[in-house]
NUVEXVO-234298 format. One line per field, with one value per residue: residue in three letters; y negated, z, x of N, C-alpha, C, O in turn; residue number from 1. Coordinates in nm, 2 decimals, decimal comma, padded with zeros to 4 digits, always signed. Layout:
BEGIN
resn = ALA; ...;
nnorth = Y; ...;
nup = Z; ...;
neast = X; ...;
canorth = Y; ...;
caup = Z; ...;
caeast = X; ...;
cnorth = Y; ...;
cup = Z; ...;
ceast = X; ...;
onorth = Y; ...;
oup = Z; ...;
oeast = X; ...;
resi = NUM; ...;
***
This chain:
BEGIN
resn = UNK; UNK; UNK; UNK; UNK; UNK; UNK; UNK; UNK; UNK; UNK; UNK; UNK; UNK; UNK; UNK; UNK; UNK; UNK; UNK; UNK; UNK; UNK; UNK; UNK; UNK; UNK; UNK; UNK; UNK; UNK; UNK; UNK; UNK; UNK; UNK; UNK; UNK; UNK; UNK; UNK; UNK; UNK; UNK; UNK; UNK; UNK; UNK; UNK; UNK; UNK; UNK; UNK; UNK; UNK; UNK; UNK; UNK; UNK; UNK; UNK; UNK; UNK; UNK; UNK; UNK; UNK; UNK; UNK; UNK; UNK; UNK; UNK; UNK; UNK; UNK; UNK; UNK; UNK; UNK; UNK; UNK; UNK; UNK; UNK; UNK; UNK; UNK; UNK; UNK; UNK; UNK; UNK; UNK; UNK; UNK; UNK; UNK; UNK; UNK; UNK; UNK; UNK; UNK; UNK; UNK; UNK; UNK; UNK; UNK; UNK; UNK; UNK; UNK; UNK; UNK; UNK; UNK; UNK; UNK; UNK; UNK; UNK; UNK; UNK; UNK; UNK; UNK; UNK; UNK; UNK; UNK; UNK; UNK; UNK; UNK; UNK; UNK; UNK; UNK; UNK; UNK; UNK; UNK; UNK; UNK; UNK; UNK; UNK; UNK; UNK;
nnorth = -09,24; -09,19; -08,96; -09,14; -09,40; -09,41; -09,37; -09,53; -09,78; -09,70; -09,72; -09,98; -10,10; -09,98; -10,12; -10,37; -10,43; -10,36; -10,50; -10,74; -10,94; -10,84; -10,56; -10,51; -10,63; -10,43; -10,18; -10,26; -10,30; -09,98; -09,89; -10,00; -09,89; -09,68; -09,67; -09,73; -09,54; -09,37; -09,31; -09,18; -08,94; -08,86; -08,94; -08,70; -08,43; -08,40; -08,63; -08,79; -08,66; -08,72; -09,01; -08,96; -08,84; -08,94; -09,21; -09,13; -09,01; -09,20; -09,36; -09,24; -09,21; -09,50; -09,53; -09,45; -09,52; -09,85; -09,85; -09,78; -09,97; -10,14; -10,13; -10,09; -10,37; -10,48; -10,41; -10,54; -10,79; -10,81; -10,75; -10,95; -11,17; -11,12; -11,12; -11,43; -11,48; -11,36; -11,51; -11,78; -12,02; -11,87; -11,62; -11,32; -11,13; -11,02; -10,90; -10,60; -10,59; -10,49; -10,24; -10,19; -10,09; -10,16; -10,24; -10,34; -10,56; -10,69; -10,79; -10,93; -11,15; -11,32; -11,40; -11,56; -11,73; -11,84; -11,99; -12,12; -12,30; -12,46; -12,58; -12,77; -12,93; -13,05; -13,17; -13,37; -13,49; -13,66; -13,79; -13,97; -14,09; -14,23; -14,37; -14,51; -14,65; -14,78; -14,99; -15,11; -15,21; -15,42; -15,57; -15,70; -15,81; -15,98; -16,17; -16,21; -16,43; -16,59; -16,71; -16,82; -16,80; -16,62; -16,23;
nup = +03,05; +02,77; +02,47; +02,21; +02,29; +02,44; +02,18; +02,03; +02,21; +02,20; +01,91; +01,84; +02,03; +01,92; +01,65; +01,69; +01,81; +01,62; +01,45; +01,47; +01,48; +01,66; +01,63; +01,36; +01,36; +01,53; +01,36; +01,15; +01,25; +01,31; +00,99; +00,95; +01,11; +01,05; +00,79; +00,78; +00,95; +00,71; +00,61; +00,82; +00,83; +00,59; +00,34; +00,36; +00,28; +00,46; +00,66; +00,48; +00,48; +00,74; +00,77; +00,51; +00,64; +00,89; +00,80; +00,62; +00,82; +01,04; +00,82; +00,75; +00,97; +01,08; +00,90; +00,93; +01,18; +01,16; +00,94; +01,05; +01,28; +01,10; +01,00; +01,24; +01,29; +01,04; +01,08; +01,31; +01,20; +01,00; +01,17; +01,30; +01,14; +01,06; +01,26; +01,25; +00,95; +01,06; +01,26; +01,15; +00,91; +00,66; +00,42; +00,53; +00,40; +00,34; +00,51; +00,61; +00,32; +00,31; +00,22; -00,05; -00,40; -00,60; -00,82; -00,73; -00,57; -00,71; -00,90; -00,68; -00,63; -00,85; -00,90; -00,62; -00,72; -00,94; -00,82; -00,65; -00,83; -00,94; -00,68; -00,67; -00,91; -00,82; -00,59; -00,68; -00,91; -00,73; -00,53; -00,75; -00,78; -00,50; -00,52; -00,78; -00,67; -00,44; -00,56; -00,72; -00,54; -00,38; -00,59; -00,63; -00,37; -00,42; -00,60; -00,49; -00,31; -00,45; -00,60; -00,45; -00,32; -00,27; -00,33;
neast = +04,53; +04,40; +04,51; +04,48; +04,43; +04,70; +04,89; +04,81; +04,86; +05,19; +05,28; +05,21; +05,41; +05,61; +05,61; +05,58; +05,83; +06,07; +06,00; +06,16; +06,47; +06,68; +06,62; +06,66; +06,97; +07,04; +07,03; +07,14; +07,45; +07,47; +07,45; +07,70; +07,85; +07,87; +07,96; +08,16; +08,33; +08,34; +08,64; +08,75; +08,63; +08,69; +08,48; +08,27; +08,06; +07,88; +07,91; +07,79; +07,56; +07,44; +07,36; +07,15; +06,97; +06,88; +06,81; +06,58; +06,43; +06,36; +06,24; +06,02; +05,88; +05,81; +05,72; +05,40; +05,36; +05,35; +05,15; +04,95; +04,94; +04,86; +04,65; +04,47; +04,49; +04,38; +04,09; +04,06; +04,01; +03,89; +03,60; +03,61; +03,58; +03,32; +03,18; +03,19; +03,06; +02,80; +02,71; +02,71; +02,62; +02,66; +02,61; +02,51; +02,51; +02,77; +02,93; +03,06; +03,14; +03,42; +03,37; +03,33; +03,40; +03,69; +03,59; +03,35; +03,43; +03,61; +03,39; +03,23; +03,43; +03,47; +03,21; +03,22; +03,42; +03,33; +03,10; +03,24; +03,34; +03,12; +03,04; +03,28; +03,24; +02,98; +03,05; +03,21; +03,10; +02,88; +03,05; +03,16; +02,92; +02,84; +03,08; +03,04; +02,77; +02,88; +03,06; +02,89; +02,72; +02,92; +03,00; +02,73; +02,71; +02,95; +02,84; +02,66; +02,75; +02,96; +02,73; +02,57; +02,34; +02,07; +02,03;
canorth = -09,30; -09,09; -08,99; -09,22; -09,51; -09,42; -09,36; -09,71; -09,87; -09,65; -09,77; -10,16; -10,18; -10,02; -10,22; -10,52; -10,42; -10,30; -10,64; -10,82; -10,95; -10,73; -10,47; -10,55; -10,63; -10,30; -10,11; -10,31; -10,29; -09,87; -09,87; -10,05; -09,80; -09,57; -09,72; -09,78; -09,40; -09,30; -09,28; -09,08; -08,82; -08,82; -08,95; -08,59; -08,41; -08,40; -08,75; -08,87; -08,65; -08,76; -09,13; -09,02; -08,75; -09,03; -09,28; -09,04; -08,96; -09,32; -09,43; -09,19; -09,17; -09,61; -09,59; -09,41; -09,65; -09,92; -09,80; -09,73; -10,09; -10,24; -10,05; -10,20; -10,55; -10,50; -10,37; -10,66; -10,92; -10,76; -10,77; -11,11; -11,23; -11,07; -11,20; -11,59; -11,46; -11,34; -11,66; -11,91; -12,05; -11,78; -11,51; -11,19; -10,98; -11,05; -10,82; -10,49; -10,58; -10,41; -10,06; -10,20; -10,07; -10,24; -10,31; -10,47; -10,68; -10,81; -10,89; -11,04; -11,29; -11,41; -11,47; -11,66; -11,81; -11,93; -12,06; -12,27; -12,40; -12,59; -12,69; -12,90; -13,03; -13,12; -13,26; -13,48; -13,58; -13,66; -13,88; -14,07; -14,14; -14,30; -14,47; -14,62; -14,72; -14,86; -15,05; -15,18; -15,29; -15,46; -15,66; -15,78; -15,88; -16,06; -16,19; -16,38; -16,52; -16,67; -16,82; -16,88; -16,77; -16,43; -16,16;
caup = +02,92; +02,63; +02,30; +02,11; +02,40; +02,44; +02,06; +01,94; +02,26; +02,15; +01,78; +01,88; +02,07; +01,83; +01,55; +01,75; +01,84; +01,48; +01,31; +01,59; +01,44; +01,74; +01,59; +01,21; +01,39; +01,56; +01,21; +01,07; +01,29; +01,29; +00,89; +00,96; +01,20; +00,97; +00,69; +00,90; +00,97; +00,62; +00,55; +00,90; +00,82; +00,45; +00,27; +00,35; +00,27; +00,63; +00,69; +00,41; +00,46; +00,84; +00,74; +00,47; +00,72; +00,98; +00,77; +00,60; +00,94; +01,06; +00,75; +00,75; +01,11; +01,08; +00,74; +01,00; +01,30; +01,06; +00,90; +01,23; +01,35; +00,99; +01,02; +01,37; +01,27; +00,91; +01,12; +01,42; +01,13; +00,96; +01,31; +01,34; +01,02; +01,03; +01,34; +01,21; +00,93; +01,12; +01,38; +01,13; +00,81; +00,59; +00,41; +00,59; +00,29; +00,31; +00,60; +00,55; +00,19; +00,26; +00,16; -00,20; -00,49; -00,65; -00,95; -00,68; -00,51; -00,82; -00,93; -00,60; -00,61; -00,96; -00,85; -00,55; -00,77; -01,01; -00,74; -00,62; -00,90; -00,97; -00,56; -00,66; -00,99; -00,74; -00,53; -00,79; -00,93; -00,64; -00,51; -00,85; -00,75; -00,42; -00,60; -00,83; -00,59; -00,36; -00,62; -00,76; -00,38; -00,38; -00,72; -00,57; -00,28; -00,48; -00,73; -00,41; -00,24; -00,57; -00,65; -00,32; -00,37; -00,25; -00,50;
caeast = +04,52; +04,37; +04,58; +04,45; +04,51; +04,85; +04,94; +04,79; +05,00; +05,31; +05,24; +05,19; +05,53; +05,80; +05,57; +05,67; +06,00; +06,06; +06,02; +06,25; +06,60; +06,77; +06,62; +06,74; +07,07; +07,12; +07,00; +07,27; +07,53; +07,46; +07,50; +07,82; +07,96; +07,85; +08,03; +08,36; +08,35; +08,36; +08,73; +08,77; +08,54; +08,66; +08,36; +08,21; +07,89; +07,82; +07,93; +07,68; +07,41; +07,41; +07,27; +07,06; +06,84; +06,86; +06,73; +06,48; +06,33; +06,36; +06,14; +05,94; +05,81; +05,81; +05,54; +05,28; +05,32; +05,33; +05,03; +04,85; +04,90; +04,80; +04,53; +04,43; +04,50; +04,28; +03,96; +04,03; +04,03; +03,77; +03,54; +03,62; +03,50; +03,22; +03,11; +03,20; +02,96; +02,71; +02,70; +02,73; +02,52; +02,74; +02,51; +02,51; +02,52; +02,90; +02,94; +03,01; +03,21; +03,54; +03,35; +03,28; +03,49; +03,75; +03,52; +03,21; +03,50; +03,63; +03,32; +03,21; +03,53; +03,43; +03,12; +03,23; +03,50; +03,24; +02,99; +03,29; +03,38; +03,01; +03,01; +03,35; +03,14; +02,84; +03,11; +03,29; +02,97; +02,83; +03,20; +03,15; +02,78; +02,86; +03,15; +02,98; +02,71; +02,97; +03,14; +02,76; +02,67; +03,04; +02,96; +02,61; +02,77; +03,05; +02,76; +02,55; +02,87; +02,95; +02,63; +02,50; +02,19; +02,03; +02,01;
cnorth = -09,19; -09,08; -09,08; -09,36; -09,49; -09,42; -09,50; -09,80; -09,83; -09,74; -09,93; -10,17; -10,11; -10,07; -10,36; -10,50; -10,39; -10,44; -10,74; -10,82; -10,87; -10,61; -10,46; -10,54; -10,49; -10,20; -10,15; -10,26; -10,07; -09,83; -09,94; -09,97; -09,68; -09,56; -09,71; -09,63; -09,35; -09,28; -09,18; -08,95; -08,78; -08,82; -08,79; -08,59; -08,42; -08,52; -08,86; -08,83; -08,72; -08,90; -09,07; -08,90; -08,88; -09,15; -09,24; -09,02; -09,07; -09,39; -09,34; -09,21; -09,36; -09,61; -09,53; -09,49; -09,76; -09,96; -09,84; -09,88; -10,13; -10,23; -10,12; -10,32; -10,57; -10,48; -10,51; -10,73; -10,90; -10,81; -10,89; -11,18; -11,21; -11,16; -11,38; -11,57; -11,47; -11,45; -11,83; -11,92; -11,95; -11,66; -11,39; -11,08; -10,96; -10,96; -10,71; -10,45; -10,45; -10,25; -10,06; -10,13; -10,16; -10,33; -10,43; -10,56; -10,76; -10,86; -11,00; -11,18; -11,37; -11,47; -11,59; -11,75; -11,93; -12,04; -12,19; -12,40; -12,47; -12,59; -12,77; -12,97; -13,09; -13,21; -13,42; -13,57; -13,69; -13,80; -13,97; -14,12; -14,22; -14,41; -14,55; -14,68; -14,83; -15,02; -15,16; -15,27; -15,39; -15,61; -15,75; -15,90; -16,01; -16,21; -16,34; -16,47; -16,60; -16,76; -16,88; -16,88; -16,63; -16,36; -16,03;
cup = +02,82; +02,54; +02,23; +02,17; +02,32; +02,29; +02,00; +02,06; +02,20; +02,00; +01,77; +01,93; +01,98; +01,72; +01,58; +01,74; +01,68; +01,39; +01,40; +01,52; +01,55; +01,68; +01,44; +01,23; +01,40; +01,45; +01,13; +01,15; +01,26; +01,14; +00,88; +01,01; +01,12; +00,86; +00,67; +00,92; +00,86; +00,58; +00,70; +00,92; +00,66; +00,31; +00,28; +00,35; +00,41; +00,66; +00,60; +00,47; +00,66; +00,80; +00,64; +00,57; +00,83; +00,94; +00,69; +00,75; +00,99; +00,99; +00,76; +00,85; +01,16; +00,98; +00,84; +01,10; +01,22; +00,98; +00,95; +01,28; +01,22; +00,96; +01,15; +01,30; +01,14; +00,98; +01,22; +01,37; +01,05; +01,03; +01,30; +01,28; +01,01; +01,11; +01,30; +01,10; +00,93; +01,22; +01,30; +01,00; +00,69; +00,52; +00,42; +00,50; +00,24; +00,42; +00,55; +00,38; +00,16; +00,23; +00,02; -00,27; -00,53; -00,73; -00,86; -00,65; -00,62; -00,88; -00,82; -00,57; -00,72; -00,93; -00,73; -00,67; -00,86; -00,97; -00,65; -00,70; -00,99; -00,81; -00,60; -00,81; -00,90; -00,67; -00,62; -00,82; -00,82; -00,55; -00,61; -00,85; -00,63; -00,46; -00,65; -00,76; -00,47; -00,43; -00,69; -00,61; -00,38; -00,51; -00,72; -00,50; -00,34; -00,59; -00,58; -00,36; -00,34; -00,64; -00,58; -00,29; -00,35; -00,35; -00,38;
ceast = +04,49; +04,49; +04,58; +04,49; +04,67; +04,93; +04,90; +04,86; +05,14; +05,34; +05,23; +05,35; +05,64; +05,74; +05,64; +05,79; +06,06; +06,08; +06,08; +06,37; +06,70; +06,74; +06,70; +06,90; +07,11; +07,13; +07,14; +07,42; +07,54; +07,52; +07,62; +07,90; +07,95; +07,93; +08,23; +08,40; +08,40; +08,50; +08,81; +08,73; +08,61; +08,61; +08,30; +08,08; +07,80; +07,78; +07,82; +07,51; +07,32; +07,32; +07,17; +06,94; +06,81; +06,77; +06,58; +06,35; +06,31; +06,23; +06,01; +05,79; +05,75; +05,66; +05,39; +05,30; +05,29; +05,20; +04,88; +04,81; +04,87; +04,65; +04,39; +04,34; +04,38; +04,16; +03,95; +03,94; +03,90; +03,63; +03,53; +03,53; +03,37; +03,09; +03,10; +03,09; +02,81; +02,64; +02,68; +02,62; +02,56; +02,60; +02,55; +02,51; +02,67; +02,96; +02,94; +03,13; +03,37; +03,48; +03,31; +03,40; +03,56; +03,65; +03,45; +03,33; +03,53; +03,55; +03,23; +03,29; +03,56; +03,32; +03,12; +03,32; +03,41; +03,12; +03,08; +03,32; +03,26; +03,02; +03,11; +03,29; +03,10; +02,92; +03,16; +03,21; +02,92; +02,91; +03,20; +03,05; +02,80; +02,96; +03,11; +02,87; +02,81; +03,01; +02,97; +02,76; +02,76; +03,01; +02,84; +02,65; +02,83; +02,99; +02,69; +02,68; +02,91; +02,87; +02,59; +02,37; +02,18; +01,96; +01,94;
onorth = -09,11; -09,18; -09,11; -09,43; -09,54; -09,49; -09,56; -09,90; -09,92; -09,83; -09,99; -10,24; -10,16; -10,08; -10,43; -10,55; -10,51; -10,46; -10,85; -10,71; -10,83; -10,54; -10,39; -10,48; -10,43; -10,13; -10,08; -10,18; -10,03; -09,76; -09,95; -09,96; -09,59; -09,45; -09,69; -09,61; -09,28; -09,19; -09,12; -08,86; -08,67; -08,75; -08,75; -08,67; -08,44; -08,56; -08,98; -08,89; -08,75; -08,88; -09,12; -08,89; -08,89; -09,20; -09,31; -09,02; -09,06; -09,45; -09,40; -09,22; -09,37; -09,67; -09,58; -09,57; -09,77; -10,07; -09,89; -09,91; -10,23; -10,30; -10,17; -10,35; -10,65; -10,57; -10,59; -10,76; -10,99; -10,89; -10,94; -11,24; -11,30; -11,22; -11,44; -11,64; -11,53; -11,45; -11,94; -11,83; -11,94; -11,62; -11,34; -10,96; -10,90; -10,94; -10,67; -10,34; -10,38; -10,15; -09,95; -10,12; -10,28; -10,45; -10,55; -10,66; -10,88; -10,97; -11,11; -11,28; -11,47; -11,59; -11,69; -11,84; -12,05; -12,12; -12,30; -12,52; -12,53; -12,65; -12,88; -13,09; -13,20; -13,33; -13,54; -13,69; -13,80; -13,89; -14,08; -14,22; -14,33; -14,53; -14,66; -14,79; -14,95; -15,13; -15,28; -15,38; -15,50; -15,73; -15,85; -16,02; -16,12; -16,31; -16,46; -16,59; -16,72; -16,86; -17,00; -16,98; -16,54; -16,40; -15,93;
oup = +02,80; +02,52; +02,16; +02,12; +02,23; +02,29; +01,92; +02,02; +02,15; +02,01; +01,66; +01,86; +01,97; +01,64; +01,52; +01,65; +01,65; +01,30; +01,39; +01,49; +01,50; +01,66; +01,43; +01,15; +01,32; +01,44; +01,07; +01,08; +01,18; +01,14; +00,76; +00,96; +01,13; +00,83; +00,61; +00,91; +00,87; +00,49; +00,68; +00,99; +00,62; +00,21; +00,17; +00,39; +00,43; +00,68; +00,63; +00,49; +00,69; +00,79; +00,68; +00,53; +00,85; +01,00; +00,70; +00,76; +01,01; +01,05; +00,78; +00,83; +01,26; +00,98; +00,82; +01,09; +01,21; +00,97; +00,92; +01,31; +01,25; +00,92; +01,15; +01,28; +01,14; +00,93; +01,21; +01,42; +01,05; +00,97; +01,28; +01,33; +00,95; +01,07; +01,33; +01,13; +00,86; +01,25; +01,35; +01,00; +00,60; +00,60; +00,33; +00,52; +00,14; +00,40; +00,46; +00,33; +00,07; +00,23; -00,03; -00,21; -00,51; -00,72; -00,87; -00,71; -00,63; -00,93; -00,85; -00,51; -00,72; -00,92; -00,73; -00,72; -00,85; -01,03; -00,60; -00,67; -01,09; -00,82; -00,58; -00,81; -00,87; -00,67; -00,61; -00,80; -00,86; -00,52; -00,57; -00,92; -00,67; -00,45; -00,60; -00,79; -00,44; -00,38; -00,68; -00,59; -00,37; -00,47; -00,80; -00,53; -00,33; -00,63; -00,57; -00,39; -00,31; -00,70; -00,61; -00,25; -00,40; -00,42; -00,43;
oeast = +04,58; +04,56; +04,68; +04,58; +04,73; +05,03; +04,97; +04,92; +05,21; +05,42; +05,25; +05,42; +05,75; +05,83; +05,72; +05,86; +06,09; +06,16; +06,02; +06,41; +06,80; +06,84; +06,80; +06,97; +07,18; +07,23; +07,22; +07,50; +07,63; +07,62; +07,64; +08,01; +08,03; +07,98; +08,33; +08,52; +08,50; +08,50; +08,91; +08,78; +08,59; +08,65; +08,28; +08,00; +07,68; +07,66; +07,78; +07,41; +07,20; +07,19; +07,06; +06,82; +06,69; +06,67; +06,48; +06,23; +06,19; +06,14; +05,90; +05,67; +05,68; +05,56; +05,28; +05,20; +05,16; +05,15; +04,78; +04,70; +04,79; +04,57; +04,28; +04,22; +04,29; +04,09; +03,85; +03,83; +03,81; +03,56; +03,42; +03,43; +03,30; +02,99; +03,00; +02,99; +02,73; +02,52; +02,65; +02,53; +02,47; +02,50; +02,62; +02,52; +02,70; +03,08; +02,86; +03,17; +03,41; +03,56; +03,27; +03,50; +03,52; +03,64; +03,46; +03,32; +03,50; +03,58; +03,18; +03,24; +03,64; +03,32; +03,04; +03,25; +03,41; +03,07; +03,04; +03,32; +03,28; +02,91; +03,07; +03,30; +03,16; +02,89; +03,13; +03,22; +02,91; +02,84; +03,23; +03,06; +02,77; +02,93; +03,11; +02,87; +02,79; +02,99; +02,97; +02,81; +02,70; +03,00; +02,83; +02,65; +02,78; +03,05; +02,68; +02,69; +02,89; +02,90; +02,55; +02,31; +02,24; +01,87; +01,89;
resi = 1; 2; 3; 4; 5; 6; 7; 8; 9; 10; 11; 12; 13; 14; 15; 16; 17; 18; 19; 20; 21; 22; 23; 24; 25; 26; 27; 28; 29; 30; 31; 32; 33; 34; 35; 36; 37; 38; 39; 40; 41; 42; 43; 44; 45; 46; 47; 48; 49; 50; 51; 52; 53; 54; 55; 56; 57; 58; 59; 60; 61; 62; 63; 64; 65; 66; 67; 68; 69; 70; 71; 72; 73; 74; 75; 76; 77; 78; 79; 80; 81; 82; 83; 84; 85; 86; 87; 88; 89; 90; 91; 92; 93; 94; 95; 96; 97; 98; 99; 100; 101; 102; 103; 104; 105; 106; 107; 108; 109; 110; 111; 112; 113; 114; 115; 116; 117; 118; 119; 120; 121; 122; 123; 124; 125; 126; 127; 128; 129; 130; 131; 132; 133; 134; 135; 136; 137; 138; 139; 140; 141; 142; 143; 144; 145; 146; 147; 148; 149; 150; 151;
***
């Protein structure tokens, strides 16, 4: 297995393990025994600085695995999309976007925003156009059966 293998498996399973309530538990229980200690030690400098280097190096060495797999998971998802995109009626110039700037993105998601909000007009419109045709046809109908006579 390559470095990079083994470090993105290494990096996937204490990710997993990591966000597991046993794990939260044992974290917990640790700053508990830690806690419970404090009047046998003294409250000492030792006795404090022990938790905060442990949890220092803890978080620390957690924000890069962490990272590493969000990292993964954002490119997977990324891939994914791309290909649904790419395979479907979608326009392909949407591919590719996560390398825009803040500015192009935020103006690419007004622009979608704005292009959705006349498709639910066209919709609405469009829902009150069948409507009212429905309800016309309906009134025909209601109109011959009533007179008895074809309209």
């Amino acid at each position: 297995m390559t470095g990079s293998k083994a470090f993105t498996a290494f990096a996937s399973t204490v990710a997993q393990a990591a966000g597991r309530p046993s794990a939260f538990a044992i974290c917990f229980v640790v700053i508990l025994a830690w806690a419970v200690s404090g009047p046998f030690f003294g409250y000492s400098d030792t006795w404090q600085l022990i938790i905060n280097t442990g949890t220092t190096i803890v978080t620390f060495l957690m924000v890069f695995l962490i990272q590493n797999t969000q990292n993964r998971d954002g490119a997977a998802i990324q891939a994914k999309l791309d290909e649904l995109i790419r395979a479907s009626a979608a326009h392909d110039r949407y591919i590719g976007i996560e390398t825009l700037t803040e500015e192009e993105l935020t103006g690419l998601r007004e622009r979608c925003a704005s292009r959705a909000q006349v498709s639910k007009l066209d919709e609405a419109r469009e829902a009150a156009d069948q409507a009212a045709a429905a309800a016309d046809s309906k009134a025909r109908e209601a109109a011959k059966h009533a007179s008895g006579l074809p309209i």
